[in-house]
BAKE-506545 format. One record per residue (C-alpha): residue number from 1; chain; z, x, y. Coordinates in Angstrom, 1 decimal, decimal comma, padded with zeros to 4 digits. Layout:
N
[NUM A [Z X Y]]
...
***
This chain:
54
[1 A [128,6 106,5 084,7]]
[2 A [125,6 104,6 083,3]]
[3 A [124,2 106,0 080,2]]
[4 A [120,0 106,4 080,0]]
[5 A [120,1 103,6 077,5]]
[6 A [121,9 101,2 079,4]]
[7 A [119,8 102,3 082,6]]
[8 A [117,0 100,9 080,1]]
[9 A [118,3 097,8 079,1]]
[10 A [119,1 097,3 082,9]]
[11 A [115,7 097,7 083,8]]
[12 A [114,2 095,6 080,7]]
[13 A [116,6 092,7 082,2]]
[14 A [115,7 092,8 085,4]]
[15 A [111,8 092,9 084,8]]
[16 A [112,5 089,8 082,4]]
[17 A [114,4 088,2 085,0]]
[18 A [111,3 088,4 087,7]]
[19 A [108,4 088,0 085,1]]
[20 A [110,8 084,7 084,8]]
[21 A [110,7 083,9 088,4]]
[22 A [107,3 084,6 089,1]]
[23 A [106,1 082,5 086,4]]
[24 A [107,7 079,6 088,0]]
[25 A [107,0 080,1 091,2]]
[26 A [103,2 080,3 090,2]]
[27 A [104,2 076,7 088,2]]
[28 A [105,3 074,9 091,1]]
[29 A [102,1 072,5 092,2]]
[30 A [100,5 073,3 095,6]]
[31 A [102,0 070,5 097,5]]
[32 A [105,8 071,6 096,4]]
[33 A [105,5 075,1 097,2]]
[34 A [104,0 074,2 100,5]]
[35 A [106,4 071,9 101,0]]
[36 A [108,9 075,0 100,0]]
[37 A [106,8 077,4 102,5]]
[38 A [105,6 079,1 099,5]]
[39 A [102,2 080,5 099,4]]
[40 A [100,8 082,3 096,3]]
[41 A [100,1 085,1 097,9]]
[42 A [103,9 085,5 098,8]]
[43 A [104,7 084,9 095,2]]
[44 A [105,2 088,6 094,0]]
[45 A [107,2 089,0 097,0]]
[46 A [109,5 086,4 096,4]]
[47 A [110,5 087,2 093,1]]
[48 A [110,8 091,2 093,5]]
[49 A [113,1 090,0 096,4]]
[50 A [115,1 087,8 094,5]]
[51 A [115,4 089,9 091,3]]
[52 A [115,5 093,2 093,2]]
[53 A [116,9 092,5 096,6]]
[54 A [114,6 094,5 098,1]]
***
């Protein structure tokens, strides 16, 4: 059984971990992230799916 605190530190990972992604994604120069089938306004998406799997 998880504890409240580790929930927490879960949770604080997690949100690193697509804070992370996003910023990268958002890096990437137009003509790569088209090239990737990127578009920014997918970009939230992406990440939350990655991190998340949702």
């Amino acid at each position: 059984m998880m504890t409240i605190l580790h929930q927490l530190v879960l949770a604080a990972r997690r949100r690193a971990a697509y804070n992370r992604t996003r910023s990268e994604l958002r890096r990437l120069s137009p003509n790569t992230a088209l090239d990737l089938g990127i578009y920014q306004d997918d970009v939230n998406r992406i990440a939350r799916n990655a991190v998340y799997g949702r």
